[in-house]
C-alpha positions in Angstrom: -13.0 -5.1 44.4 -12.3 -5.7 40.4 -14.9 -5.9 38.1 -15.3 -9.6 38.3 -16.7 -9.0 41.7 -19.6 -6.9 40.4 -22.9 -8.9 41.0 -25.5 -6.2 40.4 -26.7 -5.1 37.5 -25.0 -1.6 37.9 -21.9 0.1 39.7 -22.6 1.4 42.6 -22.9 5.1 42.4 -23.4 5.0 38.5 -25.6 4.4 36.2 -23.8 2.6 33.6 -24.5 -1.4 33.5 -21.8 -3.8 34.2 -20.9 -5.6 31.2 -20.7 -2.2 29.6 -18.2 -1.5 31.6 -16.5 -5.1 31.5 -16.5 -4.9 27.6 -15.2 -1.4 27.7 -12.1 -2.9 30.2 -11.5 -5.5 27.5 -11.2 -2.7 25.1 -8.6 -0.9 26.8 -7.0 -4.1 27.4 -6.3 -4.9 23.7 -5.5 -1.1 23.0 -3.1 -1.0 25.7 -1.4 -4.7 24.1 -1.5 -2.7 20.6 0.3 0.4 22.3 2.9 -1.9 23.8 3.3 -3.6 20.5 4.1 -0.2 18.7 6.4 1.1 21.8 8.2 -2.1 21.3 8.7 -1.2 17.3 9.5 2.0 18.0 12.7 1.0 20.6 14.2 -1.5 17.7 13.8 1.0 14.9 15.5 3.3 17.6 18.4 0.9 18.7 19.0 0.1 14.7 19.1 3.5 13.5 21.6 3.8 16.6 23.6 1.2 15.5 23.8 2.2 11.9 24.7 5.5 13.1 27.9 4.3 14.6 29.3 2.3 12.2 30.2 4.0 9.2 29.3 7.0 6.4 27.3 4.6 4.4 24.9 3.5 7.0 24.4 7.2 8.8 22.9 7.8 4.5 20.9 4.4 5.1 19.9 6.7 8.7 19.1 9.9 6.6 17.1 7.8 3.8 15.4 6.3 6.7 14.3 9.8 8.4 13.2 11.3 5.1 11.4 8.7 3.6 9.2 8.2 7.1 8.9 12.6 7.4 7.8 12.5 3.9 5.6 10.3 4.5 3.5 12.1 7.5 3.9 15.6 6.1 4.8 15.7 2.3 5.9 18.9 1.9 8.5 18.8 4.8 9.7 15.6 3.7 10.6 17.0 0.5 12.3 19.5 1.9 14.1 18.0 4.1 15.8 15.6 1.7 16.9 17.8 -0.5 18.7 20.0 2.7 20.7 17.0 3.1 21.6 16.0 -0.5 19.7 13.2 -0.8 18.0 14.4 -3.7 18.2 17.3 -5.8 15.5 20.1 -5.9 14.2 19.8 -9.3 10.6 18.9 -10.7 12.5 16.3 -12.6 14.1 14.5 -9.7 11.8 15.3 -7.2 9.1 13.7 -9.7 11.5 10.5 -9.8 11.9 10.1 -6.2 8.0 9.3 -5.9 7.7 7.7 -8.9 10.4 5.1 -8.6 11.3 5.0 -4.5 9.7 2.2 -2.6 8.4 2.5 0.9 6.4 5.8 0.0 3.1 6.3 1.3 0.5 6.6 -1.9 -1.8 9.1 0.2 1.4 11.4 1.3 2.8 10.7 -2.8 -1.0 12.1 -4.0 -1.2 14.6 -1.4 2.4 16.0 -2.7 1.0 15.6 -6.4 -2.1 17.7 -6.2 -0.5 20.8 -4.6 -1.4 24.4 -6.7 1.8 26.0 -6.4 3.7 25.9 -9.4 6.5 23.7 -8.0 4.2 21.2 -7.3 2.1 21.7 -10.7 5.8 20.9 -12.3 6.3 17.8 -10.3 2.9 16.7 -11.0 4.0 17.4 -15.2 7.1 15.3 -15.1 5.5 12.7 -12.7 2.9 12.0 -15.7 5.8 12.4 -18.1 7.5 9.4 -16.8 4.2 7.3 -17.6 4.2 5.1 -21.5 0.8 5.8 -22.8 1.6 4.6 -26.1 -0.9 2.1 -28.0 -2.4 1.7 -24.6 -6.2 1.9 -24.3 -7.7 4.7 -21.4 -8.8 2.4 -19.1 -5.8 0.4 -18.8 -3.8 3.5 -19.0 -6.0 5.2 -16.0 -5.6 1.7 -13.9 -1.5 2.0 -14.4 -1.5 6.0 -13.4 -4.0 5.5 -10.2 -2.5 2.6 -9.0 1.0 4.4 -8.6 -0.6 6.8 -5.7 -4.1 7.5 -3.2 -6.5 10.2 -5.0 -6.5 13.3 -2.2 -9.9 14.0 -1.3 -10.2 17.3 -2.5 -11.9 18.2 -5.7 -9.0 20.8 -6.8 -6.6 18.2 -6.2 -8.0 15.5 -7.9 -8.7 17.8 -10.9 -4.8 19.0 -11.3 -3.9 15.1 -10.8 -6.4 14.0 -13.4 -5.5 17.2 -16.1 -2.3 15.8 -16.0 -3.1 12.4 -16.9 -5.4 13.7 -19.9 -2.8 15.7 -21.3 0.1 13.1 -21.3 -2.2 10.5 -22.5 -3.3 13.0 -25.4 0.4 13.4 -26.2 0.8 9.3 -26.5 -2.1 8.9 -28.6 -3.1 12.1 -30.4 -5.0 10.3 -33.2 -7.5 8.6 -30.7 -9.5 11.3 -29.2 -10.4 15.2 -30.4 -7.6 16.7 -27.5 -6.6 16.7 -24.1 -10.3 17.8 -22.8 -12.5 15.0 -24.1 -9.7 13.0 -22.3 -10.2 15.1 -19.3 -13.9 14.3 -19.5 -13.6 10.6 -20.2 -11.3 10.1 -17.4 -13.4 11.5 -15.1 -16.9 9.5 -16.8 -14.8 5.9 -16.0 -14.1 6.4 -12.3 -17.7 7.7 -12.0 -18.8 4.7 -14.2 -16.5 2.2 -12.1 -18.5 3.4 -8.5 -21.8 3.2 -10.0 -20.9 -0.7 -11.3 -19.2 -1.9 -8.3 -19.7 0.6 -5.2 -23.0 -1.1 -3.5 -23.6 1.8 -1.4 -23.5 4.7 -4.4 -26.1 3.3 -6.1 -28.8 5.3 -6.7 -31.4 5.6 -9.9 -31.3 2.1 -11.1 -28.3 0.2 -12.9 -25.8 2.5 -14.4 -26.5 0.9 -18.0 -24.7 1.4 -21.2 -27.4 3.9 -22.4 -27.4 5.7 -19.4 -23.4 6.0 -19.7 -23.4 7.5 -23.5 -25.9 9.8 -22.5 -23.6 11.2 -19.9 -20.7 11.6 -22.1 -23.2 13.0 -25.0 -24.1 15.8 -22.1 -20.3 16.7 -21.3 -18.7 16.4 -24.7 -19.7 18.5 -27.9 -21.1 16.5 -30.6 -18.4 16.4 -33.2 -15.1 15.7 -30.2 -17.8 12.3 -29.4 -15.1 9.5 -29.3 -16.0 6.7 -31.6 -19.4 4.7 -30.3 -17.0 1.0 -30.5 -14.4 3.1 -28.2 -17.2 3.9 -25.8 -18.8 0.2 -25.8 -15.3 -1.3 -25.0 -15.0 1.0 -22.3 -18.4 0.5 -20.7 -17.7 -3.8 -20.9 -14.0 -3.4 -19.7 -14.9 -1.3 -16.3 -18.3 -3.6 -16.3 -16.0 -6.6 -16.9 -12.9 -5.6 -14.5 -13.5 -3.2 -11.2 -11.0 -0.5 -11.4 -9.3 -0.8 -8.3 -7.8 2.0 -6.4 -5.1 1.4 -4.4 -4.9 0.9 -0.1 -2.0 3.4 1.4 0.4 0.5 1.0 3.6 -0.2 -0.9 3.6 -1.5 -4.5 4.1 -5.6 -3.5 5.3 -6.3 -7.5 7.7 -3.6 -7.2 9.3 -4.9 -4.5 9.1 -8.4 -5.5 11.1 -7.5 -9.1 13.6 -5.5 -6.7 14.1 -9.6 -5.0 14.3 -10.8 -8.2 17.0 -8.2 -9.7 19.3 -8.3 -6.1 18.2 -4.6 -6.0 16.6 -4.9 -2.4 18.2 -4.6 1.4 17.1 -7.8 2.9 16.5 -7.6 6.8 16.8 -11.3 7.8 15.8 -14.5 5.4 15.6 -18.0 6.4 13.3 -21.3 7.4 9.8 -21.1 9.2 7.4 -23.5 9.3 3.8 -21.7 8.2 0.3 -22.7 9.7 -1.9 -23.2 6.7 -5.3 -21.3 6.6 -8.0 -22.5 5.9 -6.2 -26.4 6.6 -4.7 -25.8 9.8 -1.6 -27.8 8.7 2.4 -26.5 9.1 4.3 -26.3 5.8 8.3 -25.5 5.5 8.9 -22.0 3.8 11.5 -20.0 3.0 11.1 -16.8 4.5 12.4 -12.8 3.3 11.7 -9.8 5.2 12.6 -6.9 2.2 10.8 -3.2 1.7 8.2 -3.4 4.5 6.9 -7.0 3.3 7.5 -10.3 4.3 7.8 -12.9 1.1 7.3 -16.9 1.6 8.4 -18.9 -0.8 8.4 -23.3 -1.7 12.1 -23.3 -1.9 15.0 -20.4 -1.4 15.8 -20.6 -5.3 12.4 -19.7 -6.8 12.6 -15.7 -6.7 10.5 -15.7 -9.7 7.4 -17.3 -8.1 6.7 -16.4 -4.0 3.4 -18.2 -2.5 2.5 -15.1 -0.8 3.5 -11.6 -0.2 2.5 -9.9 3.5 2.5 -6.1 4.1 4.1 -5.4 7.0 2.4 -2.0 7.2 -0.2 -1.8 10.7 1.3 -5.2 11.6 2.4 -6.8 14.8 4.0 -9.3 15.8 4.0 -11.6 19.3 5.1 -14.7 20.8 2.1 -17.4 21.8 1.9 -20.6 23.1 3.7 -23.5 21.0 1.9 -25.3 19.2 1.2 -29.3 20.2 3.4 -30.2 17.1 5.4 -27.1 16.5 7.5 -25.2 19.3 8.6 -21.6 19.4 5.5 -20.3 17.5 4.8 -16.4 17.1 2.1 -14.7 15.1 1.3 -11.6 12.6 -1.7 -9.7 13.5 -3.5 -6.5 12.7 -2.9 -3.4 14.2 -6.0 -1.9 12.3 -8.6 -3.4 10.5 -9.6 -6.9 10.8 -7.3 -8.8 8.0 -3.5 -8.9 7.5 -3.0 -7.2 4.0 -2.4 -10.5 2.0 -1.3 -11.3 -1.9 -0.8 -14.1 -3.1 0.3 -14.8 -6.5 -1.9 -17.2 -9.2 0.4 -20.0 -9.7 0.6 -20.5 -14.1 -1.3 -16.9 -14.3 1.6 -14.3 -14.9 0.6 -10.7 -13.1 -2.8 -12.3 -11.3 -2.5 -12.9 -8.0 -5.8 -12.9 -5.0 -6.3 -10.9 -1.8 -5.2 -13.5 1.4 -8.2 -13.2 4.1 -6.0 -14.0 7.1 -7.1 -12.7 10.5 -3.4 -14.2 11.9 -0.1 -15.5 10.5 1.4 -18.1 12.8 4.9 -19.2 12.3 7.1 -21.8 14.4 10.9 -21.1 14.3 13.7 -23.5 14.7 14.8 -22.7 18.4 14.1 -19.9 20.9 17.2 -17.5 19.7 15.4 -17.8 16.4 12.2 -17.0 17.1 13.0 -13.8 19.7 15.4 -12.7 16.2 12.4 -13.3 13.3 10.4 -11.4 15.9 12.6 -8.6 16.3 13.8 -8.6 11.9 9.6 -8.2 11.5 9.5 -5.2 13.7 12.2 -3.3 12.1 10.7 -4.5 8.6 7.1 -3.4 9.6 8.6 0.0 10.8 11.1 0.9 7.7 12.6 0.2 5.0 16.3 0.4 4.9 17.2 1.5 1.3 20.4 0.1 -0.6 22.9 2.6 -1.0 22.9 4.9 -3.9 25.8 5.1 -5.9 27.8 8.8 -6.0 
């Protein structure tokens, strides 16, 4: 007898009520479609590394870029290492520190794991990582937002501290004539991202508003009398945070990165090409051109404006299915999330240069031109959402 067939208000034999266990069946059933979904990934990303593999030298390095960049990305350390056993880079600080700070695809928790190591490899990596940041001219806050945005703070204290010592010498070094030294930089750094959860972090606050007044008196506690930055330096801090969150980055590739790499014919493109889009908000189908680059999937109005895409998908914890057509569109398939609730969505400000919005989209539903198309987007977005498959380096 299935579940359906239940009529009392228990099992028989158990104490746990019905629709608890209905509900729990559902579950399963959409964690068992989600396994299925990454099974499915996992045999295309197996079948393409395959098939790289037996072509030529060039794509068995595309194989080993592929390998590291995913090892270094579930355990740092052995990712590292393992890339530099097979020449793909060189075991330096400097080159290791321009691997992370340059290679897309990178997870920003396993980057600011790597970074906040204590051994003294690490602490050089960490040095030259900074090092590769332009402080110059550039105000703290705006510096801090550039540096942060680059990886995910670790959650441990130590860590944080070694990542953040770092930051307050090299922005000492760019601007030596702003602040006393590298300490009250230290300090400051440290009084902004506390400042920034107080103003904008619902849950964390506690003892009132985090004013102005209340914010000087913490740096007048922390930092001696005569290294007190100027009072005008402090106001324009405590407006700009108050003015503009400081926003820490989701473990997720850098979408502008990428985009510039479009732009500059600097990026592997999985598959491109005509969908028709199902609008938001207006359920209405709109012709885009489609690119599927560096774990994201780009839509633009027309295949010749590079410079300005209508939206930029992550492909990270995305899936991808076929559904029923449409009434006015055939061979329709859909995004969806793998966790969470949203598909991680930008889009772009259209006349606003660098501003863009978060999309809120719980689906992306697409219609191809024929079935062949559809079963080969479907398959393009599974490899995309799995890897990115680097252009070769040059020797």
């Amino acid at each position: 007898m299935t579940l359906n067939g239940f009529e009392n208000e228990t099992v028989v034999g158990s104490n746990i009520p019905v629709d608890v266990i209905r509900r729990r069946k559902e579950q399963l059933k959409r964690e068992i479609q989600e396994i299925r979904e990454k099974i499915a990934q996992c045999e295309v990303e197996m079948s393409i590394i395959q098939s790289h593999n037996n072509t030529s030298r060039q794509n068995a390095n595309i194989k080993q870029w592929m390998i590291g960049k995913r090892q270094f990305n579930e355990n740092p350390k052995e990712g590292i290492r393992w890339l530099v056993d097979n020449n793909l880079i060189q075991n330096t600080p400097e080159h290791v520190a321009t691997f992370l700070f340059h290679e897309t695809g990178l997870s920003k928790r396993a980057i600011g794991d790597y970074l906040g190591e204590k051994d003294d490899s690490h602490i050089e990596v960490l040095k030259h990582f900074a090092h590769m940041f332009d402080f110059f001219s550039t105000d703290i806050v705006e510096a801090l937002r550039r540096y942060l945005f680059t990886f995910l703070l670790p959650g441990e204290a130590q860590k944080i501290d070694r990542i953040m010592e770092a930051f307050a010498q090299r922005y000492y070094e760019c601007n030596p004539d702003v602040y006393a030294n590298a300490e009250v930089c230290f300090i400051l750094s440290f009084a902004i991202i506390m400042l920034n959860t107080s103003l904008h972090n619902k849950s964390a606050r506690f003892g009132g508003p985090f004013t102005y007044e209340k914010f000087v008196s913490s740096l007048n506690e922390a930092i001696l009398r005569q290294h007190m930055p100027d009072i005008n330096l402090i106001k324009n801090i405590y407006d700009n945070i108050k003015n503009n969150e400081l926003k820490l980055p989701e473990d997720d590739i850098d979408l502008s990165n990428v985009s510039a790499k479009i732009k500059e014919g600097n990026s592997t493109i999985i598959k491109e090409g005509w969908l028709w889009k199902q609008g938001g908000r207006v359920r209405q189908w709109r012709r885009r051109w489609f690119v599927i680059t560096d774990g994201c999937l780009f839509y633009y109005e027309s295949r010749t404006e590079v410079d300005n895409p209508r939206g930029i998908i992550s492909l990270i914890d995305v899936g991808v299915r076929e559904i029923e057509d449409d009434r006015t569109k055939p061979f329709c398939f859909e995004l969806f999330p793998l966790t969470g609730e949203k598909v991680k969505t930008t889009k772009p400000i259209l006349g606003e240069i660098g501003k863009a919005t978060e999309g809120h989209h719980t689906v992306y539903r697409m219609s191809a031109s024929s079935e062949d198309e559809r079963k080969d987007w479907i398959r393009a977005l599974r490899i995309g959402s799995q890897n990115e498959l680097p252009k070769q380096r040059s020797s």
